[in-house]
ZAMARGU-4260 file (C-alpha; in steps of 0.2 Angstrom, whole numbers, plus 5000, padded with zeros to 4 digits):
<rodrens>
0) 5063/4919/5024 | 5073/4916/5010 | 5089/4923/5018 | 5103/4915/5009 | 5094/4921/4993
5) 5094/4939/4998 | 5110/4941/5004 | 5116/4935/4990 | 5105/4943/4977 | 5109/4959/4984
10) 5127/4960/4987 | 5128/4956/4967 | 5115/4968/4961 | 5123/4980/4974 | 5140/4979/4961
15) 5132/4982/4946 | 5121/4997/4952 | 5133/5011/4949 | 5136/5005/4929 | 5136/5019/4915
20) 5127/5008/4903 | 5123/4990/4901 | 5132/4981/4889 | 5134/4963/4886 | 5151/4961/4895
25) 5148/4970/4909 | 5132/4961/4916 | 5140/4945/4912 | 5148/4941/4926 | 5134/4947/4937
30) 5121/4935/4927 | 5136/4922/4932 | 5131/4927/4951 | 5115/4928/4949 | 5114/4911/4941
35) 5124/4901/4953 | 5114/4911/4969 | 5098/4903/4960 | 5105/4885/4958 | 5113/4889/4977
40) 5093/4892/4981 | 5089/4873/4974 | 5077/4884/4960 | 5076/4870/4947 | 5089/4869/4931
45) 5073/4876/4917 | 5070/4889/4928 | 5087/4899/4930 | 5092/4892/4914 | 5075/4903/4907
50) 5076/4916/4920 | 5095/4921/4916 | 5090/4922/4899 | 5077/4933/4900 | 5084/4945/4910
55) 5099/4944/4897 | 5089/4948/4882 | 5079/4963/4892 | 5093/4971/4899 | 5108/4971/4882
60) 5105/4988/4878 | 5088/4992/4885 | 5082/5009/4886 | 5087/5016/4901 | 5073/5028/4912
65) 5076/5044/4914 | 5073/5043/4930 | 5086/5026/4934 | 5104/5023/4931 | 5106/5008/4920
70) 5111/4998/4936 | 5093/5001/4945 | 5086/5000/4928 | 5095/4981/4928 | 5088/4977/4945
75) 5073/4983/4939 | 5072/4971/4927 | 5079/4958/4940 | 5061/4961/4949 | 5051/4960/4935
80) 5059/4943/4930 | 5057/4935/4948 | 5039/4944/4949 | 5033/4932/4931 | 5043/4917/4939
85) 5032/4919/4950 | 5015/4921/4943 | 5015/4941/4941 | 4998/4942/4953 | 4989/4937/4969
90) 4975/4923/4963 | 4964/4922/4976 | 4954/4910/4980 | 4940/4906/4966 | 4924/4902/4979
95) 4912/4910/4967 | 4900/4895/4967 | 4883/4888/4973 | 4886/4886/4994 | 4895/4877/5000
100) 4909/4881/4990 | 4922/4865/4992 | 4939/4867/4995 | 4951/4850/4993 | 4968/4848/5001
105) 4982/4836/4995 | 4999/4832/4998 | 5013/4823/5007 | 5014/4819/5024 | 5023/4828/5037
110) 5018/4846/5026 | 5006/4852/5037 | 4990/4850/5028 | 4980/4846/5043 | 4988/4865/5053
115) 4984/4872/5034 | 4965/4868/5035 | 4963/4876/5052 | 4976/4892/5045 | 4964/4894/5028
120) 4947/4889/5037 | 4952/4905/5051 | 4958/4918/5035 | 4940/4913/5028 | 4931/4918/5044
125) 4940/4932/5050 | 4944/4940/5032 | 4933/4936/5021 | 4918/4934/5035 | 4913/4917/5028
130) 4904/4903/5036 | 4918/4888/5037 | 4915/4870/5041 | 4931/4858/5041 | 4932/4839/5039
135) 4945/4827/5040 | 4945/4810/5027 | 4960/4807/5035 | 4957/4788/5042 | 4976/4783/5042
140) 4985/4793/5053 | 4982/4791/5070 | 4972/4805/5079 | 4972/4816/5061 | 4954/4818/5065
145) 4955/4823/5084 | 4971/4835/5078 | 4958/4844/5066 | 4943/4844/5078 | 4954/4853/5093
150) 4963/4864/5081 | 4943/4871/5076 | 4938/4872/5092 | 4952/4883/5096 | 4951/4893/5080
155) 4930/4896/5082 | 4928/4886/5066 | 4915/4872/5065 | 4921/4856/5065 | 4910/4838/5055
160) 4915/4823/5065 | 4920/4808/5055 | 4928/4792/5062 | 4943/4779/5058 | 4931/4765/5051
165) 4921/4777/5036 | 4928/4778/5019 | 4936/4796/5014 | 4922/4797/4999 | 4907/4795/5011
170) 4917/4808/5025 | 4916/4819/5012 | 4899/4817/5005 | 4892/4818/5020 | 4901/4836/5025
175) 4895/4842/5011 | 4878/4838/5011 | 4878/4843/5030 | 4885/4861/5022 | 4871/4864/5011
180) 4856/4860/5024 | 4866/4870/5037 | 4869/4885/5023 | 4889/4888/5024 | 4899/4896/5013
185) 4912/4885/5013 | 4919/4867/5017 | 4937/4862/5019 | 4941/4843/5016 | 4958/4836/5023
190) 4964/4821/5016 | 4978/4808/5021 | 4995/4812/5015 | 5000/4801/5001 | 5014/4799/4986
195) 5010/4800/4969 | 5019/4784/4968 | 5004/4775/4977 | 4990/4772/4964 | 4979/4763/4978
200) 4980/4780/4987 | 4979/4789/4973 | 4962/4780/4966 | 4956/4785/4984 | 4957/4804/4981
205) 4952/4807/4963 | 4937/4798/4969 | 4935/4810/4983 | 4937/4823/4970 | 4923/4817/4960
210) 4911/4816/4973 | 4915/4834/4981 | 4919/4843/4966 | 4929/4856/4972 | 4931/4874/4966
215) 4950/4873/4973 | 4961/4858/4974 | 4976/4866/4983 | 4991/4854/4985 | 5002/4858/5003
220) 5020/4855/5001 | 5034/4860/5012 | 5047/4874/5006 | 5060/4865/5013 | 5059/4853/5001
225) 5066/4866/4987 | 5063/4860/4970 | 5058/4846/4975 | 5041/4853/4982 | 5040/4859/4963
230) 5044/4841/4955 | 5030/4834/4968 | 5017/4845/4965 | 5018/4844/4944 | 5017/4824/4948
235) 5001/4826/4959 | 4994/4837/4946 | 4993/4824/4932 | 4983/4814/4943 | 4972/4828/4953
240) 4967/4845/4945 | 4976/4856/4956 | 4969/4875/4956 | 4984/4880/4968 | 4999/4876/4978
245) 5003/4883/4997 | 5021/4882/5004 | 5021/4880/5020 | 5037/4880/5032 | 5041/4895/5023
250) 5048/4905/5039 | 5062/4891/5040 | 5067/4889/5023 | 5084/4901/5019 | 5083/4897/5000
255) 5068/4900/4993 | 5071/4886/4977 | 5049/4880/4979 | 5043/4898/4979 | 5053/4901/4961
260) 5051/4884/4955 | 5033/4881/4958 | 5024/4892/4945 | 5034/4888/4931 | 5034/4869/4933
265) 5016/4866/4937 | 5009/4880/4929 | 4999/4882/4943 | 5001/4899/4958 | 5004/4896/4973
270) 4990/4906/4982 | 4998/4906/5001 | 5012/4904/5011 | 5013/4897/5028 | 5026/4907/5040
275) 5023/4900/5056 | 5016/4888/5070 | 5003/4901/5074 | 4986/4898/5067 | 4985/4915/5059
280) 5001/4913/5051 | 4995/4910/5034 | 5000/4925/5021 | 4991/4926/5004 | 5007/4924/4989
285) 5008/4940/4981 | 5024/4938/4970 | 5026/4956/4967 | 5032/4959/4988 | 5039/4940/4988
290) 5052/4945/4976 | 5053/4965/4984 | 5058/4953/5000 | 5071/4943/4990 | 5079/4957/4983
295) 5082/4966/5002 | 5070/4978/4998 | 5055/4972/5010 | 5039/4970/5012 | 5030/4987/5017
300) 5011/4982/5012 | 5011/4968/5020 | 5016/4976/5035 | 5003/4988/5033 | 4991/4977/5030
305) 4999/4968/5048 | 4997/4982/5058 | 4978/4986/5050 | 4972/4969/5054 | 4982/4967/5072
310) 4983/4982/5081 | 4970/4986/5091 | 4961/5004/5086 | 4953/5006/5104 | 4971/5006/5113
315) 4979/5014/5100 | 4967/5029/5103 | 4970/5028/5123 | 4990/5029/5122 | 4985/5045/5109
320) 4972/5051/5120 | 4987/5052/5135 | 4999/5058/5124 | 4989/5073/5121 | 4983/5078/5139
325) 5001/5073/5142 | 5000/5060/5152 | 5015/5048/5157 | 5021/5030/5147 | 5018/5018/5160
330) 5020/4999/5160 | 5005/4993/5156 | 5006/5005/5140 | 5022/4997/5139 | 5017/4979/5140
335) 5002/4984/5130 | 5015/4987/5116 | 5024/4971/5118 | 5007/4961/5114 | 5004/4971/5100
340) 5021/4966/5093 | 5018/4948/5096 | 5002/4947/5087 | 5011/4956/5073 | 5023/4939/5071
345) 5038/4946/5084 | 5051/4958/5082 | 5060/4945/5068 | 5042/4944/5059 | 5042/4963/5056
350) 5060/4965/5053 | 5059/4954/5040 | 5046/4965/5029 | 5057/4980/5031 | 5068/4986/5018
355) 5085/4985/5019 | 5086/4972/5034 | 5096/4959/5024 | 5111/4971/5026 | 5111/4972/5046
360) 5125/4962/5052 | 5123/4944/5057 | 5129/4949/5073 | 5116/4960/5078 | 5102/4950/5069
365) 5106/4935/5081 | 5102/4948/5097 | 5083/4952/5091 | 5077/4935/5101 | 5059/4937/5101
370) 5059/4924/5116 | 5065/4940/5128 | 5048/4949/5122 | 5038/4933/5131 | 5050/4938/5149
375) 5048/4955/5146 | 5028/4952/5146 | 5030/4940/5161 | 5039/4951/5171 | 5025/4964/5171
380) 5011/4952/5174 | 5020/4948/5189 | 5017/4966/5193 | 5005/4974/5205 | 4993/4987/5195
385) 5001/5000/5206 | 5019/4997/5202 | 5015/4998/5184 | 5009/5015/5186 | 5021/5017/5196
390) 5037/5011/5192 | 5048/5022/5204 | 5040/5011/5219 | 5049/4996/5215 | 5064/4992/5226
395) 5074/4977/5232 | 5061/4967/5238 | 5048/4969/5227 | 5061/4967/5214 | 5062/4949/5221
400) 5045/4944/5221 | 5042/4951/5204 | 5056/4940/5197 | 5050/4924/5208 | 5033/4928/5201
405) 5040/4927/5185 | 5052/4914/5185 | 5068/4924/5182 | 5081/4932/5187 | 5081/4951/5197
410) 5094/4956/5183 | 5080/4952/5171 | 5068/4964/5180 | 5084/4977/5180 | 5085/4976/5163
415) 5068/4976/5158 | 5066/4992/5169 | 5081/5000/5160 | 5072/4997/5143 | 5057/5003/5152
420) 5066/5020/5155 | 5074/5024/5137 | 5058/5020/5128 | 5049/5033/5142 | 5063/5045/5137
425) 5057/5043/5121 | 5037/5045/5123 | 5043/5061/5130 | 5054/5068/5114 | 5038/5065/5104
430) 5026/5071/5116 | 5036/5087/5113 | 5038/5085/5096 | 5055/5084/5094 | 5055/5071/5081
435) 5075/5073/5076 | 5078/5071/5094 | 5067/5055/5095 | 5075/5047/5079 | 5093/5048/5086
440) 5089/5041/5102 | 5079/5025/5091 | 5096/5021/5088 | 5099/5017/5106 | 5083/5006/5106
445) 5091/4995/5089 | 5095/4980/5095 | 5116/4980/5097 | 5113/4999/5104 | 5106/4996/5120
450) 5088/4987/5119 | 5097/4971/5125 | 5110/4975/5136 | 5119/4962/5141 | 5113/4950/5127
</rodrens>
């Protein structure tokens, strides 16, 4: 996520982080960097023009903290700027209403709105425990309505059929009416992706919004789109009163030009981001750890909050339970590890929330495939319960039929065993405690140190 901006961003600040004092002429050439790595971003013109400006006028001769060189004190500043670009705070959703409270969702075609209902309608449930029904108004696109209706019933939200041949304003009406009989918290409506350009289509929503009355109107737009996504969203606002943005695609998008040009050019937050296919792959915006992302330094709360939500408690408390009666790592503690990885967004969806990962070479960075985690998980299904307790027993031929079982290779099971064998090498340096010992043997789990042979 925002990858070109990073690298960027932090190989300037990185030259101006050893400065004695700040001074006009010496932060100029790095507000020249800092500039064109913001117009490389596509940010829009009024927002670097503003942001390079403020960060001018706070850091020519600002008080410098004991505590901060006036280099850190000047990347400091650099956050604090991108932070207010941003919108300063998380706004959460406003669903403080009379049930059902009604959420609207606009935009372009091709944005995702349709994967963004079932994405929002799943965070409601799961997080905030609410009661979510979803509807789709959208009677131009062929099978928008079926797309919705599967994508519920695999999320385990409820789903209000509509058909091709009903108007978008009577969909609607009808949801929400069936929302209040059936006492749910809240109902998502998803429209047909129009341009602002299309005053037919246009009429057509602003008289769904009348009739549903939303308490959030949150317009989708894809980040790939850079400032464009900005410029688009502004238009749709002076037809539609837009409570939000979310910027989807977000996981693709290297620059990062939507997520600083959005707030300031629609006034309005963008309250999530979407980072994947998957359906919980849908982040609350907090611009505080977007720009602590942008700037290399990671994303640790969110990580936190990751592994909270993700890992589960009951086989973390087993693997602890066996490391204390010092029982051995086997495979299925092993492939138990891998699925927790997965639900945590991969290897790459972790990385990118840790500080300091925007300065690993390319090189090694290309090698962290999380497609490998898939075979490695594949490989032990095709395992017998026995030779995951037992790794030792498997030979030659069962070698074979675990890879045909698998659809790979036997070098595959090789490797995977190999890897099997270092991380058990280390389960053991910390079921003894030697924690020093453990840490310079993570090295030879890093990708480029032996994780991957061969890749």
């Amino acid at each position: 996520m925002f990858d070109n901006l990073t690298e960027r961003l932090s190989s300037t600040l990185k030259n101006i982080s050893g400065r004695g004092r700040l001074t006009e002429d010496n932060i100029k050439d790095t507000l020249r960097e800092v500039r064109m790595a913001l117009l490389e971003a596509d940010v829009a013109l009024p927002v670097v023009r503003d942001f390079v400006k403020r960060v001018k006028e706070r850091a020519v001769g600002t008080e410098v903290s004991k505590s901060l060189t006036p280099g850190q004190e000047f990347i400091k500043i650099v956050q604090a700027e991108l932070e207010a670009v941003m919108g300063d705070t998380n706004e959460a959703l406003d669903l403080a209403s009379q049930p059902p409270a009604v959420i609207l969702m606009a935009g372009l075609q091709g944005a995702g709105k349709t994967t963004s209902v079932g994405k929002l309608g799943k965070l409601l449930k799961e997080r905030n425990k609410k009661k979510v029904l979803v509807v789709s108004a959208d009677v131009y696109r062929p099978a928008a309505i079926k797309q919705l209706e599967t994508l519920a019933s695999d999320i385990g939200i409820d789903f209000f059929p509509s058909s091709p041949d009903q108007k978008p304003v009577v969909i609607a009406q009808a949801a929400i009416e069936h929302g209040k009989r059936k006492f749910y918290d809240v109902v998502i409506v998803d429209t047909a992706g129009r341009l602002h350009v299309d005053e037919a289509m246009m009429d057509e929503i602003k008289a769904v919004h009348k009739i549903a009355n939303p308490v959030e109107t949150l317009f989708v737009v894809d980040a790939m789109t850079g400032q464009d996504a900005a410029n688009t969203a502004k238009a749709f606002n002076e037809a539609l009163p837009l409570t939000g943005v979310i910027l989807t695609k977000v996981d693709g998008d290297a620059r990062g030009g939507a997520a600083l040009s959005v707030r300031h050019i629609t006034g309005k937050p963008i309250k999530f981001l979407g980072v994947g296919e998957k359906t919980d792959a849908l982040e609350p915006f907090h611009p505080d750890r977007v720009a602590s992302r942008i700037l290399g330094m990671g994303d640790v709360l969110s990580l936190i909050e990751d592994l909270e939500r993700n890992v589960d408690k009951e086989k973390a408390e087993q693997l602890a339970k066996k490391f204390k009666e010092k029982k051995g790592f086997d495979l299925e503690d092993f492939r138990g590890q891998l699925q927790q990885m997965k639900n945590m967004g991969g290897m790459m969806g972790m990385m990118d929330k840790l500080p300091g990962m925007s300065q690993l070479p390319g090189n090694i960075k290309d090698q962290v495939d999380d497609k490998i985690f898939v075979q490695m998980e594949a490989i032990i299904n095709s395992m017998t319960s026995k030779e995951r307790e037992r790794p030792e027993l498997i030979k030659g031929s069962r070698k074979k039929r675990i890879a045909a079982g698998s659809g790979t290779q036997v070098q595959d099971v090789n490797r995977l065993l190999k890897q099997f064998t270092q991380m058990q090498k280390m389960m053991k340096k910390m079921q003894k405690g030697g924690m020093k010992n453990m840490m310079r043997n993570m090295k030879g789990m890093m990708p480029g140190g032996g994780m991957f042979p061969g890749r």
